[in-house]
C-alpha angles and dihedrals in degrees: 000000000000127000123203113186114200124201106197110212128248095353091073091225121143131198139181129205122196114182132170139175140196104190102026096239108065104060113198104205118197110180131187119195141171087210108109085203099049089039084066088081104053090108099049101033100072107113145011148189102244091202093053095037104052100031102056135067110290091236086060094060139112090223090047097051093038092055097037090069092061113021108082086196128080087184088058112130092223100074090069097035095064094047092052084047090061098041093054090042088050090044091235091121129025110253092258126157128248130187136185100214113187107216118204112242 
């Protein structure tokens, strides 16, 4: 099962995002957070269809449209984090980091 944590920047929230799937197909996401607004869909955000999710527009998604409705950020790292958890839960990508580094000018 892989497991993605994701620390979210400035805000000083931390998520973590554990996903598995039997068939490759079906993901079942379980996510813990310390963000008041992401922790809002646990309860919808519980399983996905990898295929729909991951090779449509983001805005088309179930994750999309799940987390839209509780993040107040659209440069929120959590958005693509989701979607990298299900597609190395689904096989359809390696579980390889990724990070976003600021550097000063």
């Amino acid at each position: 099962m892989p497991e993605l944590t994701i620390n979210a920047g400035v805000c000083g929230f931390v998520t973590v995002i554990r996903t598995s799937s039997e068939d490759t197909q079906t993901v079942s996401i379980n996510f813990e957070t310390t963000c008041p607004h992401a922790i809002k869909a646990r309860g919808e955000l519980t399983s996905v269809d990898a295929f729909a999710e991951l090779f449509r527009k983001p805005h088309e998604t179930a994750v999309y449209a799940t987390l839209s409705k509780y993040l107040p950020h659209t440069a929120c790292p959590l958005f693509s984090g989701f979607f990298k958890a299900i597609e190395a839960a689904a096989g359809l990508a390696l579980p390889r980091d990724v990070s976003m580094v600021f550097t000063p000018v």
